[in-house]
KEVEXDREN-991732 format. One record per atom (N, C-alpha, C): residue in three letters; x negated, y, z; atom name; residue number from 1. Coordinates in steps of 0.1 Angstrom, whole numbers, plus 5000, padded with zeros to 4 digits. Layout:
// KEVEXDREN-991732
@rest->ALA; px->X; py->Y; pz->Z; atom->CA; nr->NUM .
...
//
This chain:
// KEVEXDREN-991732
@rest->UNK; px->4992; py->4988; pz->5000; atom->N; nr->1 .
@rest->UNK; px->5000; py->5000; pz->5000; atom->CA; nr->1 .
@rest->UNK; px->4991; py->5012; pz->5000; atom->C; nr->1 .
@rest->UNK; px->4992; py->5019; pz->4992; atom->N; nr->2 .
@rest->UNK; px->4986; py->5032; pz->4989; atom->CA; nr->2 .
@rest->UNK; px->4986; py->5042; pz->5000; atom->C; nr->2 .
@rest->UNK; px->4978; py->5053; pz->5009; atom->N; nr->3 .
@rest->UNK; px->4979; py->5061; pz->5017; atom->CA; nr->3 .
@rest->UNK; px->4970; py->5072; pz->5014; atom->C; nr->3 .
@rest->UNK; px->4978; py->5083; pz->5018; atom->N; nr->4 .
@rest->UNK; px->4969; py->5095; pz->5020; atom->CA; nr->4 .
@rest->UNK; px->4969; py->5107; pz->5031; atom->C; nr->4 .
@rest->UNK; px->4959; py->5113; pz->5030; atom->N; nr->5 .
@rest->UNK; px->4956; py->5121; pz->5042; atom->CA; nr->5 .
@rest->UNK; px->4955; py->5139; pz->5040; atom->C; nr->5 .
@rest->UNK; px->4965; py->5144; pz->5040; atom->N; nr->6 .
@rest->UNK; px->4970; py->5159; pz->5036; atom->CA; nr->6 .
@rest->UNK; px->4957; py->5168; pz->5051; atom->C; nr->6 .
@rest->UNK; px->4945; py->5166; pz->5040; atom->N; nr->7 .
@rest->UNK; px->4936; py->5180; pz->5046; atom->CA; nr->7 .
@rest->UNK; px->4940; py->5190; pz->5055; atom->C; nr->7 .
@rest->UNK; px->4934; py->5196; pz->5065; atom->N; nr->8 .
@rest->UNK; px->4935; py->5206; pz->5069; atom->CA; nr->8 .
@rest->UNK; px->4934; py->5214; pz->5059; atom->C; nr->8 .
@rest->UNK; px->4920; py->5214; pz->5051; atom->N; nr->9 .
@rest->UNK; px->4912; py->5219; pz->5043; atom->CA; nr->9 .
@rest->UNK; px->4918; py->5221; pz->5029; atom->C; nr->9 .
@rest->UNK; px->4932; py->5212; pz->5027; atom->N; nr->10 .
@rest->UNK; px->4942; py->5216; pz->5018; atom->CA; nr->10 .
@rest->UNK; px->4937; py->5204; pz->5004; atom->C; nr->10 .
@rest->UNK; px->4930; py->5199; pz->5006; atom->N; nr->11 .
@rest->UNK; px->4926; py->5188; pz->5001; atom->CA; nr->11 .
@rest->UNK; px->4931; py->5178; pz->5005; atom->C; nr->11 .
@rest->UNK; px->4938; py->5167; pz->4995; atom->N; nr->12 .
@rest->UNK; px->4943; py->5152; pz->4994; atom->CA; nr->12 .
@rest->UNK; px->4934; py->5143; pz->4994; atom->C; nr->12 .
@rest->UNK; px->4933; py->5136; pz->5001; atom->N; nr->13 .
@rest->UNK; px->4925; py->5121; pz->5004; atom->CA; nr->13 .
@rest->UNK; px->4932; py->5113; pz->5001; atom->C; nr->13 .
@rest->UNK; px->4929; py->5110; pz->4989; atom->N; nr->14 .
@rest->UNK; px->4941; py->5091; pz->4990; atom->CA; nr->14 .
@rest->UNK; px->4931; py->5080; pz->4987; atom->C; nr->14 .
@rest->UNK; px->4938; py->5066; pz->4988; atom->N; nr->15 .
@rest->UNK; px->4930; py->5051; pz->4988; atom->CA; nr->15 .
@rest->UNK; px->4947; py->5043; pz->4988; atom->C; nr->15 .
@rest->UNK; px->4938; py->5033; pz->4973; atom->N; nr->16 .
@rest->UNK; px->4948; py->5023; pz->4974; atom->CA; nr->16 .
@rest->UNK; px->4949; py->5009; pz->4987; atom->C; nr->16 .
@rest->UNK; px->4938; py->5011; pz->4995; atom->N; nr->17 .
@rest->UNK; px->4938; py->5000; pz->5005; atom->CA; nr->17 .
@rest->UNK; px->4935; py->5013; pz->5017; atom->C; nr->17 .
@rest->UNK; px->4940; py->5004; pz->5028; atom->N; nr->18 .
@rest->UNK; px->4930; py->5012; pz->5042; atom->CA; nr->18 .
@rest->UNK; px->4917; py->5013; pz->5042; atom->C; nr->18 .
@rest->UNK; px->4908; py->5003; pz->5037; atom->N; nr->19 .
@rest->UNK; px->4893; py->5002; pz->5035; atom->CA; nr->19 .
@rest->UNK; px->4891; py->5020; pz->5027; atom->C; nr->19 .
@rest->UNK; px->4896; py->5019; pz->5011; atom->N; nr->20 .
@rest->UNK; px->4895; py->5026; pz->5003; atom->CA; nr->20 .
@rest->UNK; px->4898; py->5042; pz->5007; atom->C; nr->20 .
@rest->UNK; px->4905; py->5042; pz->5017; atom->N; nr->21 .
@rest->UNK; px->4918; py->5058; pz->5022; atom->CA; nr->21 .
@rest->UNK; px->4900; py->5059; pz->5031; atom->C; nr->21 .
@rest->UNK; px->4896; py->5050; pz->5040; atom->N; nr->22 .
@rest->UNK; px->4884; py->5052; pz->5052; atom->CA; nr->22 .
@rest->UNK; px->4875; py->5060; pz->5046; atom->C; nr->22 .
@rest->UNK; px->4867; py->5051; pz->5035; atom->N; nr->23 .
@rest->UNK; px->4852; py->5052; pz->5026; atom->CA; nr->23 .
@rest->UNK; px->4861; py->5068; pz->5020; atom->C; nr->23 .
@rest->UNK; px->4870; py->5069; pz->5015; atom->N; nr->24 .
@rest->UNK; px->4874; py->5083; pz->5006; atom->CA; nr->24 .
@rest->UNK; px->4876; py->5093; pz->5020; atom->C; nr->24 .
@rest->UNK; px->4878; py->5093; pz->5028; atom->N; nr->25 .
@rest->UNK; px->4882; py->5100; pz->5042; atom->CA; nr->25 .
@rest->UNK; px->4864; py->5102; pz->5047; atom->C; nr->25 .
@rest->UNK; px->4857; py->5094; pz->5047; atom->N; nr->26 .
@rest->UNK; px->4846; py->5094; pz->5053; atom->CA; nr->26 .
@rest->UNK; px->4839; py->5106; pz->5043; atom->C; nr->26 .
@rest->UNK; px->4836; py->5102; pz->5031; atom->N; nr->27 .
@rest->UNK; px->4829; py->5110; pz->5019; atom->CA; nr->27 .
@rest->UNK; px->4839; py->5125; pz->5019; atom->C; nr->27 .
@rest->UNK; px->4851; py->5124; pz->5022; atom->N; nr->28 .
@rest->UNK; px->4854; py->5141; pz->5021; atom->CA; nr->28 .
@rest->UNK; px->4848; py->5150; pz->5036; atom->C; nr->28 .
@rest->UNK; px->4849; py->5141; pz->5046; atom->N; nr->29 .
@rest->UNK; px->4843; py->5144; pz->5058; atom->CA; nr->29 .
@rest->UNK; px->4829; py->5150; pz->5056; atom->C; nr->29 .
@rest->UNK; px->4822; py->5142; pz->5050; atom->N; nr->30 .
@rest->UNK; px->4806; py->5146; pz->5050; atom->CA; nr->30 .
@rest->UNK; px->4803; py->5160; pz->5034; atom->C; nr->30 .
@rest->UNK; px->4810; py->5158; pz->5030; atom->N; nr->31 .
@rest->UNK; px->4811; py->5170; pz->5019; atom->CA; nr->31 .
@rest->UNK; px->4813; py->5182; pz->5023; atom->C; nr->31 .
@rest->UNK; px->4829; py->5184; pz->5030; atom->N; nr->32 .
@rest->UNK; px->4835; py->5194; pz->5034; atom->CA; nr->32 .
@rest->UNK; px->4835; py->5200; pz->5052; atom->C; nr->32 .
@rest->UNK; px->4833; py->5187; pz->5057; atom->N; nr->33 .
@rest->UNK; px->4833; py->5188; pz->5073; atom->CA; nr->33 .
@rest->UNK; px->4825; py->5183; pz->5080; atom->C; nr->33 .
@rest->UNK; px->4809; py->5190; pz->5080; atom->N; nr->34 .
@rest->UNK; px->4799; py->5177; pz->5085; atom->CA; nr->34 .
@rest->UNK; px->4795; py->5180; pz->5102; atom->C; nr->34 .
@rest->UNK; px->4811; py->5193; pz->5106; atom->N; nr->35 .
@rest->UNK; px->4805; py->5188; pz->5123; atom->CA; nr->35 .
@rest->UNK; px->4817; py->5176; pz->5122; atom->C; nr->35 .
@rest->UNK; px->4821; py->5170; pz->5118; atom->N; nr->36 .
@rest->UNK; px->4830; py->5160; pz->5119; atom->CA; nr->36 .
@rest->UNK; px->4825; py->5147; pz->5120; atom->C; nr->36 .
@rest->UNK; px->4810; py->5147; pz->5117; atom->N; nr->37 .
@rest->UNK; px->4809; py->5134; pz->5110; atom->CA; nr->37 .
@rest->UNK; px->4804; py->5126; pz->5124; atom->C; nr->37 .
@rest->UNK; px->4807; py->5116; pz->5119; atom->N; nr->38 .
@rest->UNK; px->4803; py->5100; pz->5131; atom->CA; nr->38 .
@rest->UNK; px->4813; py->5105; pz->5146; atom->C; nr->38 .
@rest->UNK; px->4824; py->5117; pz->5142; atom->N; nr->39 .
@rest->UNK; px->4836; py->5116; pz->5155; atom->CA; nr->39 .
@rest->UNK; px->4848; py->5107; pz->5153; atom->C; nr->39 .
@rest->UNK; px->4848; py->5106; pz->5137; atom->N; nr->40 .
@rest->UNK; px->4866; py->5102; pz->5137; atom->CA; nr->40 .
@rest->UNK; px->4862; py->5084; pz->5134; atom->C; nr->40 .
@rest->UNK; px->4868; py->5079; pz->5137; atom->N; nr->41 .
@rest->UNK; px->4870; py->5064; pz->5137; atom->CA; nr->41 .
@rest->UNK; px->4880; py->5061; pz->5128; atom->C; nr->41 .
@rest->UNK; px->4881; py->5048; pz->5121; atom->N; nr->42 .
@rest->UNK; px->4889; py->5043; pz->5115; atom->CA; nr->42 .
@rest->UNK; px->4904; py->5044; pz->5121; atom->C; nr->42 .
@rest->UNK; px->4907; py->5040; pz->5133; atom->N; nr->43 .
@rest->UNK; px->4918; py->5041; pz->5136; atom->CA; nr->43 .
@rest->UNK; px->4922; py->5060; pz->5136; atom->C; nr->43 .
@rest->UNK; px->4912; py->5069; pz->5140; atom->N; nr->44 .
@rest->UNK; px->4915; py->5084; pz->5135; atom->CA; nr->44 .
@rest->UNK; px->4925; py->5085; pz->5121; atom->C; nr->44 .
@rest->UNK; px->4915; py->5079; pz->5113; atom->N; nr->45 .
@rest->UNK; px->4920; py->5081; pz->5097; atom->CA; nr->45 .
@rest->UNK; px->4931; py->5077; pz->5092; atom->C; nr->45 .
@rest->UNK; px->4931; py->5063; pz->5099; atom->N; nr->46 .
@rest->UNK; px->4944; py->5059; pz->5095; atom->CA; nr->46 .
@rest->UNK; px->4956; py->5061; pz->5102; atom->C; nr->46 .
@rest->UNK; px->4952; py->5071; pz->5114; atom->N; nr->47 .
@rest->UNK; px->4964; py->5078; pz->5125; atom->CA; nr->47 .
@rest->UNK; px->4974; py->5090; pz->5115; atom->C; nr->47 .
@rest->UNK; px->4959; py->5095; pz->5110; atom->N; nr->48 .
@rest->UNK; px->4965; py->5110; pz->5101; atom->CA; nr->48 .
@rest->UNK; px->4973; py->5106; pz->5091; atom->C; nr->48 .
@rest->UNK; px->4969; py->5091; pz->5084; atom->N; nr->49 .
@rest->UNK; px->4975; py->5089; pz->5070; atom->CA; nr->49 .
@rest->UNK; px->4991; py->5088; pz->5074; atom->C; nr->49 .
@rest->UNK; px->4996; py->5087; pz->5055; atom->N; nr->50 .
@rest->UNK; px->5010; py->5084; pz->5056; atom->CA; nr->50 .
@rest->UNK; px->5009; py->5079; pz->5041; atom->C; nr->50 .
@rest->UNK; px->5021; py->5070; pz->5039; atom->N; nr->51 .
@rest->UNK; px->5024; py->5065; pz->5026; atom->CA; nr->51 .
@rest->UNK; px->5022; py->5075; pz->5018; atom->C; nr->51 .
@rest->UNK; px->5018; py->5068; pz->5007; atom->N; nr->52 .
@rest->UNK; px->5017; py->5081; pz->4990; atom->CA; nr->52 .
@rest->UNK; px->5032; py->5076; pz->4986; atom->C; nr->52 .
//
């Protein structure tokens, strides 16, 4: 099931798997938001998500 994660930053994160939404959530983190990095955990990301 497809999910995505509506940015603060006003940027769309999506992944067709949970794996996929993490690794794509992880890489916009370290691009756009690098005091963020190594704080949010998988269950973080997949808290924020919602169905696409």
């Amino acid at each position: 099931m497809a999910r995505l994660i509506n940015c603060e930053c006003g940027e769309v994160v999506r992944g067709d798997t949970d794996d996929e939404l993490v690794a794509a959530a992880q890489a916009h983190v370290e691009a756009h938001h690098p005091e963020l990095v190594g704080k949010l955990t998988r269950e973080d990301v997949l808290g924020m998500s919602e169905e696409a």
